[in-house]
C-alpha positions as CSV (number, residue, x, y, z in Angstrom):
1,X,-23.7,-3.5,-20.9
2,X,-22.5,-1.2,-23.4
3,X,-21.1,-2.3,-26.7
4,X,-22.2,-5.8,-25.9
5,X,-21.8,-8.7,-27.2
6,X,-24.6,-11.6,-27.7
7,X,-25.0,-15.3,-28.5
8,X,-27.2,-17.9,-27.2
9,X,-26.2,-21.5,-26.4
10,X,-29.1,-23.4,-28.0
11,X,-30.5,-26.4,-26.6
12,X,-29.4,-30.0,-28.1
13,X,-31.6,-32.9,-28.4
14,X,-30.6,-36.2,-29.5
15,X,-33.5,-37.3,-31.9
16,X,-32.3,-40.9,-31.7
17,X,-29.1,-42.2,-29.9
18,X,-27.4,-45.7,-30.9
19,X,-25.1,-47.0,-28.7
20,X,-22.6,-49.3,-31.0
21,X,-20.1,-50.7,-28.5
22,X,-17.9,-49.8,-26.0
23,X,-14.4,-48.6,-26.8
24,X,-10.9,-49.2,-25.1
25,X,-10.8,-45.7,-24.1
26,X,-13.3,-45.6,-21.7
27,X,-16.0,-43.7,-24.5
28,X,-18.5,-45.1,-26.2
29,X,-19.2,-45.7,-30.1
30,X,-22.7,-44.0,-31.1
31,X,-25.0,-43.3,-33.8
32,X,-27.0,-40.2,-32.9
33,X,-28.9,-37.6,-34.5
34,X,-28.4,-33.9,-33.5
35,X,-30.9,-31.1,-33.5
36,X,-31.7,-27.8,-31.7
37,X,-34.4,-26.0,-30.6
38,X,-34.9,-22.3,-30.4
39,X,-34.2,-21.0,-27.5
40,X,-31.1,-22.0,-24.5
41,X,-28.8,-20.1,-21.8
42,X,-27.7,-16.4,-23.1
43,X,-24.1,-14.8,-23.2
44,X,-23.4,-11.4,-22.7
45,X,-19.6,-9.9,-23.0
46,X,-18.1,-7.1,-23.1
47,X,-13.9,-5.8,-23.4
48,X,-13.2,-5.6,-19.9
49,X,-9.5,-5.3,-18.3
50,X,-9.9,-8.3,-16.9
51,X,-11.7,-11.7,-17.7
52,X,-14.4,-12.1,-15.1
53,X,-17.7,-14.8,-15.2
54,X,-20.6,-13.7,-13.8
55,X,-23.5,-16.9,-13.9
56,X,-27.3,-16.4,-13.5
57,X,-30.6,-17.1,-13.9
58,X,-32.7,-20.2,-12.8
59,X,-30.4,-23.2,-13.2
60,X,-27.2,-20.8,-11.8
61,X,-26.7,-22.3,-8.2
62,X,-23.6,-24.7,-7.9
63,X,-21.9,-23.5,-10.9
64,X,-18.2,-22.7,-11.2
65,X,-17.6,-19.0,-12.3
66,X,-14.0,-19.6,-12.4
67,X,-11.3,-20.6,-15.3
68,X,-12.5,-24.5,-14.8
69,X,-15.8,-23.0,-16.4
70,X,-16.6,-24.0,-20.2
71,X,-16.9,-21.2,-21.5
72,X,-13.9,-19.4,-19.9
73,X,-11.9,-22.5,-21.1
74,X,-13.1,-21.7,-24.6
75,X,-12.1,-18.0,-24.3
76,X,-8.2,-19.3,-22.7
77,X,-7.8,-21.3,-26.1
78,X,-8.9,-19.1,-28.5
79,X,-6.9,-16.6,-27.1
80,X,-3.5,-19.2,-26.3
81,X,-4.1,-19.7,-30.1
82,X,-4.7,-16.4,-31.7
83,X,-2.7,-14.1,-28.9
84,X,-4.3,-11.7,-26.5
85,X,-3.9,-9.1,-29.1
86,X,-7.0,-10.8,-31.5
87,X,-8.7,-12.1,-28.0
88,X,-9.2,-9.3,-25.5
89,X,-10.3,-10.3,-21.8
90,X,-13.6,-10.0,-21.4
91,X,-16.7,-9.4,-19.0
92,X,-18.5,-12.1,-19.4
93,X,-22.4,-13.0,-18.0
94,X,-24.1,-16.6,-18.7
95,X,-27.5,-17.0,-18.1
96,X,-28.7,-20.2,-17.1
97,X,-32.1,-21.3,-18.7
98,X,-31.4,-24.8,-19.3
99,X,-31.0,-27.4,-16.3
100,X,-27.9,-28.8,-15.6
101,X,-27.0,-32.8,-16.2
102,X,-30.2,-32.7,-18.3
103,X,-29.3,-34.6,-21.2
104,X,-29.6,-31.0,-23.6
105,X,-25.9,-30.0,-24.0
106,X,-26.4,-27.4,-21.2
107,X,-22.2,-26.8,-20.8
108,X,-21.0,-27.8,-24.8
109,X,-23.8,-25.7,-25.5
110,X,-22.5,-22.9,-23.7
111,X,-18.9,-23.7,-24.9
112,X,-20.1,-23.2,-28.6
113,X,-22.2,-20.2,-27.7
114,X,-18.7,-18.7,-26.5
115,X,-16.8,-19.7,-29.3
116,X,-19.0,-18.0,-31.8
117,X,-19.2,-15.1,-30.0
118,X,-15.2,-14.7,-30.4
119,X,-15.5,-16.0,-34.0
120,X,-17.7,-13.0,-34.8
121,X,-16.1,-10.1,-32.9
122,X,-12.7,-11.1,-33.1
123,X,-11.8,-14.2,-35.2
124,X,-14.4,-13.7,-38.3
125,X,-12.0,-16.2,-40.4
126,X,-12.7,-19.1,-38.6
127,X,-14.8,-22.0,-40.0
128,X,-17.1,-24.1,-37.9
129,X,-14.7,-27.2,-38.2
130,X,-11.5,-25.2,-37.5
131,X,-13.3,-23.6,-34.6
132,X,-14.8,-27.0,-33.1
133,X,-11.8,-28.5,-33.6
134,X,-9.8,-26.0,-31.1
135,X,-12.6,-26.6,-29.0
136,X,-13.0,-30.2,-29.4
137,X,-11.1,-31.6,-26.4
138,X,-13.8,-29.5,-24.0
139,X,-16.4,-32.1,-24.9
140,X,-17.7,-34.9,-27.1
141,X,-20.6,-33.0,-28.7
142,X,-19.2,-29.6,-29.0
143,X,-18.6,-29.6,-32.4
144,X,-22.4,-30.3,-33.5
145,X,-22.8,-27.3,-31.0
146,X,-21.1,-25.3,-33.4
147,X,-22.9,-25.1,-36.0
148,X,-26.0,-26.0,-33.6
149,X,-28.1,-27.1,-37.0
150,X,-29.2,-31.1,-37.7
151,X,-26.7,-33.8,-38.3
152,X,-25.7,-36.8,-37.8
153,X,-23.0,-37.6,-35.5
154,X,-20.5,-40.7,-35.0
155,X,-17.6,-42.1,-33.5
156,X,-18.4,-40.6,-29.8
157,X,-20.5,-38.2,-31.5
158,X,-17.8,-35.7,-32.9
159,X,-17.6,-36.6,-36.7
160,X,-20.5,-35.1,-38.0
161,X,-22.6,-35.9,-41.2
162,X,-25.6,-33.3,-42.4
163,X,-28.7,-34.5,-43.5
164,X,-30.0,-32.2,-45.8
165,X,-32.9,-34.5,-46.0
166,X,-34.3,-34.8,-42.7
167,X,-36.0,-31.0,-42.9
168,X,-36.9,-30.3,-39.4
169,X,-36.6,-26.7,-39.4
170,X,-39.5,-25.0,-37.6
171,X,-41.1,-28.4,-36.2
172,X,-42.8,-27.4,-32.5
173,X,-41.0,-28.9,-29.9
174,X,-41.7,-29.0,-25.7
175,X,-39.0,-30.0,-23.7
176,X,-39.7,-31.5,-20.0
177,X,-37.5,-32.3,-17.2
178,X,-38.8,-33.6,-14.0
179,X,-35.8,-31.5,-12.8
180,X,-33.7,-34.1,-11.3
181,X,-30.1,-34.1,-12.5
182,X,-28.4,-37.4,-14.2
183,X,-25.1,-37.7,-14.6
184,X,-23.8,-39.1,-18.2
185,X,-21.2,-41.2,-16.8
186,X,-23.5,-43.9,-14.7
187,X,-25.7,-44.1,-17.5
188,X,-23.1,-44.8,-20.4
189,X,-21.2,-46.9,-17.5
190,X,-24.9,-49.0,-17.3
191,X,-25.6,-49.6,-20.8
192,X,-25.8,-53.4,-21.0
193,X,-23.5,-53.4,-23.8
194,X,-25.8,-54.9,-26.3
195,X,-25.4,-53.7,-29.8
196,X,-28.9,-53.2,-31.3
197,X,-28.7,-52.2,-34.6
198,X,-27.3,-49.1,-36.6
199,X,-29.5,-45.9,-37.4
200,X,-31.0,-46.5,-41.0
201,X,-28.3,-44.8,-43.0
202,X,-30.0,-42.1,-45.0
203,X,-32.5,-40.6,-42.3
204,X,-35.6,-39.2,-44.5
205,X,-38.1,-38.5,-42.5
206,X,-40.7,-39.3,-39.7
207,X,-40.8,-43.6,-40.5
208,X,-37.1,-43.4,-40.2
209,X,-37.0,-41.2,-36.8
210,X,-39.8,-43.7,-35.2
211,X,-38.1,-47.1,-35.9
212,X,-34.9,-45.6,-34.3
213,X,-34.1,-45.3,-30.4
214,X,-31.9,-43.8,-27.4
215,X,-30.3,-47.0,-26.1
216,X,-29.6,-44.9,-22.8
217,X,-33.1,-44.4,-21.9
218,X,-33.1,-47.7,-20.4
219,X,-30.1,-46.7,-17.7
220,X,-31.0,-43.4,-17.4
221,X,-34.6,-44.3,-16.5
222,X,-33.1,-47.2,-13.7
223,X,-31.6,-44.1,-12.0
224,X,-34.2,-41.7,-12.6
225,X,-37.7,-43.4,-12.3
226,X,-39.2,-39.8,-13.5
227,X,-38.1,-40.1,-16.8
228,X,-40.7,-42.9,-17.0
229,X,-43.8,-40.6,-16.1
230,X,-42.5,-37.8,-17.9
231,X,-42.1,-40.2,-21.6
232,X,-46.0,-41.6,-20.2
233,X,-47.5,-38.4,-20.0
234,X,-45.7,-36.7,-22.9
235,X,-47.2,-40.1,-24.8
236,X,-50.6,-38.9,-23.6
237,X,-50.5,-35.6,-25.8
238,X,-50.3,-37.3,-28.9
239,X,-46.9,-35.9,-30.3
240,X,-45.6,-38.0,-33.1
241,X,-42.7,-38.5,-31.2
242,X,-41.9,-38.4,-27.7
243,X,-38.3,-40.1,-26.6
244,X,-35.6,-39.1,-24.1
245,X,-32.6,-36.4,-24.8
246,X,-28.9,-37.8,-24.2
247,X,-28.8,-39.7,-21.1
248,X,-31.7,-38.0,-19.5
249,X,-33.5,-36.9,-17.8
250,X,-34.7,-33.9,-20.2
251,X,-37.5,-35.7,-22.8
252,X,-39.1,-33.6,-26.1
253,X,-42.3,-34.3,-27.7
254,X,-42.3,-33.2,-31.6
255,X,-45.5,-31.9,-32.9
256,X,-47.8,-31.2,-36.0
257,X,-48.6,-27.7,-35.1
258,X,-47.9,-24.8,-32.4
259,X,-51.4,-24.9,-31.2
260,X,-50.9,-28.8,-30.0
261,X,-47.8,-27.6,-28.5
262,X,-49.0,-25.2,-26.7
263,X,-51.8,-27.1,-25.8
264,X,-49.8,-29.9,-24.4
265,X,-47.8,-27.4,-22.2
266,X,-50.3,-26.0,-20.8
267,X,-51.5,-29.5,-19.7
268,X,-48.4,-30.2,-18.0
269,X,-48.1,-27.1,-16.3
270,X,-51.3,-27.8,-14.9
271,X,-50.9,-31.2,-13.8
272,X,-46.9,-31.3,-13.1
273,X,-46.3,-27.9,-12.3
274,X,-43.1,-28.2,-10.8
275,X,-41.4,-30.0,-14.0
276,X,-39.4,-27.4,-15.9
277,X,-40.6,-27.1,-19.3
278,X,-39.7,-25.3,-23.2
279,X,-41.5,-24.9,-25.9
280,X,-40.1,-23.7,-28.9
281,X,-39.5,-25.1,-32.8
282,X,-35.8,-27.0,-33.8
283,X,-34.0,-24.8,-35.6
């Protein structure tokens, strides 16, 4: 494309997910920790005469390239707010990278990735609360998506907290995913509804991100028996932390160095070579 424009919807892992109870609304009240690793699907747009979605790349099949689409939904209230004058239609291509129902924020991700995009051709005065807050009703974790940096989320994951603290930045991360697809409603709908405990309240570091938990691995896991092998062998490598994303069934290891990274994928690739991997470093 010509005068194009570029953003990438970064991958979201939950570092640690508390679910807190179940509300009359039909969501849940959690305690979760939000970070994001380096790489995730790609946007491409460019001022077209008409909007238009064009979705590739691995994960594409199945998707909806039509207005019901996040990111087209994102670019219909931006411009509802700001007028078509500020928001032009636009040629838009999404490429797929992440798997879908994988626990990794493929669709908020996207969302935000399209938001930002807008902010910075079109809508430079918008703030990363004003602009997940026009975005907000598109999904619970949107707004971390946003700003796509580590924080801490509450309430159903939408009031957000930084931890300036908890210094992440450039740890290596691999993502695995048996590629089988979970659905976040049957796991939340599963949890057994007991309340085990808050997230220590000032996350500091690595003691702190090992005594906490992702109460939906249990559920998740009941409906995908893969998660199981992919948390074993992912324990085998010798991370210093292996756990399950969301509700599944992506899982990340964290690790000292690159080189064990690396190392570790390469392992996998050799003995599950049909699990869809990333390796990369949180942002």
């Amino acid at each position: 494309m010509s005068d194009a424009m570029i953003e990438t919807g970064w991958a979201k892992i939950n570092l640690a997910l508390h679910v807190r109870g179940r509300r009359s609304d039909g969501y849940h009240d959690i305690e979760t920790l939000f970070a994001f690793v380096d790489g995730g699907d790609a946007i491409v747009a460019e001022v077209a005469g008409a909007d238009h979605l064009t979705i590739e790349g691995e994960f594409a099949e199945g998707l909806s390239a039509g207005a019901d689409n996040l990111v087209m939904q994102v670019l219909a209230l931006l411009r509802a707010r700001h007028g078509a004058e500020r928001v032009p239609s636009l040629a838009v291509t999404l490429t797929k990278n992440l798997p879908v129902a994988a626990g990794i924020g493929g669709g908020s991700a996207d969302a935000a990735a399209m938001a930002r995009l807008l902010r910075a051709h079109f809508l430079p005065e918008l703030g990363d609360g004003v602009l997940a807050r026009v975005i907000s009703p598109l999904g619970a974790d949107i707004a971390a998506c946003v700003a796509s940096a580590t924080c801490l989320g509450v309430g159903v994951g939408e009031e957000l907290r930084a931890v300036p603290e908890l210094r992440l930045g450039g740890t290596p991360v691999l993502l695995v995913n048996p590629r089988q697809p979970v659905a976040t409603g049957p796991v939340f709908a599963a949890w057994d509804g007991i309340d085990r405990g808050p997230l220590y309240g000032d996350p500091a570091g690595r003691a702190q991100l090992l005594a906490a938990r992702n109460d939906l691995q249990r559920p998740a896991t009941a409906q995908c028996p893969a998660i199981a092998d992919v948390l074993l062998e992912l324990g085998a490598l010798r991370p210093w932390l292996a756990r399950m994303s969301g509700s599944g069934a992506t899982c990340f290891a964290l690790f000292d160095a690159p080189a064990e990274r690396d190392a570790a994928a390469v392992s996998l690739t050799q003995s599950h070579p049909h699990w869809w991997q990333l390796a990369g470093a949180l942002r």
